[in-house]
N, C-alpha and C positions, 0 to 999 in steps of 0.2 A: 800760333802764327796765323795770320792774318789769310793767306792763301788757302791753307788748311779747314779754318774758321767757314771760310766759302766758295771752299771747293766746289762743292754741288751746283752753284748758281752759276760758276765757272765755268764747269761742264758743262755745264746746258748749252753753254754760248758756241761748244765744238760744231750744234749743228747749225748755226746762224747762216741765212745766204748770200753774205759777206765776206769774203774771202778773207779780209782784214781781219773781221772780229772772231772768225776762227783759229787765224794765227795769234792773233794776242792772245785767246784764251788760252793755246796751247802755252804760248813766252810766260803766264801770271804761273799755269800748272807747274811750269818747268822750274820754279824757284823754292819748289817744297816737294823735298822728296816723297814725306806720308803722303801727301797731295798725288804723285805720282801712282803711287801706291795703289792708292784708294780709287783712282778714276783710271789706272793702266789700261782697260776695257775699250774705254770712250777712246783716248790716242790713240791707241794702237785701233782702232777704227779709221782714224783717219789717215793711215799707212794710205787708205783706197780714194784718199780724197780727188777732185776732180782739179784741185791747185796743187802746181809741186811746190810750192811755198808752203805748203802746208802741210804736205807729203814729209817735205825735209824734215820741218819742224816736229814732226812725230817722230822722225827717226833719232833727229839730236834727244830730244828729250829720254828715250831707249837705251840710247850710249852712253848718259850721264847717269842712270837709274842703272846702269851697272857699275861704273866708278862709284856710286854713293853703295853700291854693295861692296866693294872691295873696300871704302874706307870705314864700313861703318857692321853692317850686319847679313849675311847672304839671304836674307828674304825679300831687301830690296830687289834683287837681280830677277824675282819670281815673275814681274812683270815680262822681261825679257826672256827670261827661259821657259813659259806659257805660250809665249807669241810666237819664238825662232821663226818655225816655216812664210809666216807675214813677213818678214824680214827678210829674208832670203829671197820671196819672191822680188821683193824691191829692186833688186840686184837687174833687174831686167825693165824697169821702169825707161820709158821712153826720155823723160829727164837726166840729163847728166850730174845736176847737184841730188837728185834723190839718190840715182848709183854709188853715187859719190858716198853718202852720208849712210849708206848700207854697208859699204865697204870698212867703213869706219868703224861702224856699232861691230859687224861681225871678226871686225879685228880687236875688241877691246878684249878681250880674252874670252880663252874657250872654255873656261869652267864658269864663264859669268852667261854664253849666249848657247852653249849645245849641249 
């Protein structure tokens, strides 16, 4: 897959100082799970970004990487179950859509996020 293919170059774009090309880079990660996978590190880095646009979008990406474990194999979820405490802190983020979308990841289920 194509995103997979260039992950890495992908990655790299998380730390652009662009608000924009941070969030796309995270939208191209978010369409391969292995992609997820392999760069879970770098997103979940940017739980701490200085955009909640971009805050969220690490979180969504968290909450899908645990659906793609429950329909697929529980090593996907290793992202999310690595990171939990990042996650939990979010819950307290001065943005209401980052709370929001913490709420979300840490409702997708408990054997996928604690």
């Amino acid at each position: 897959d194509s995103v997979l293919q260039h992950g890495a170059a992908i990655a790299s774009k998380l730390d652009d100082p662009a608000v924009a090309v941070r969030h796309a880079a995270l939208t191209a990660l978010e369409k391969s799970p292995d992609a997820v996978l392999q760069h879970g590190a770098a997103i979940v880095s940017k739980l701490d970004d200085s955009a909640a646009v971009v805050r969220h979008a690490a979180l969504k990406i968290l909450g899908e990487s645990s659906d793609a474990a429950l329909q697929h194999s529980k090593e996907k979820s290793a992202v999310q179950n690595e990171h939990s405490p990042a996650i939990v802190r979010k819950l307290d983020d001065p943005e209401v859509i980052v709370r929001e979308a913490a709420v979300t990841v840490l409702g997708k289920s408990s054997d996928s996020v604690l």
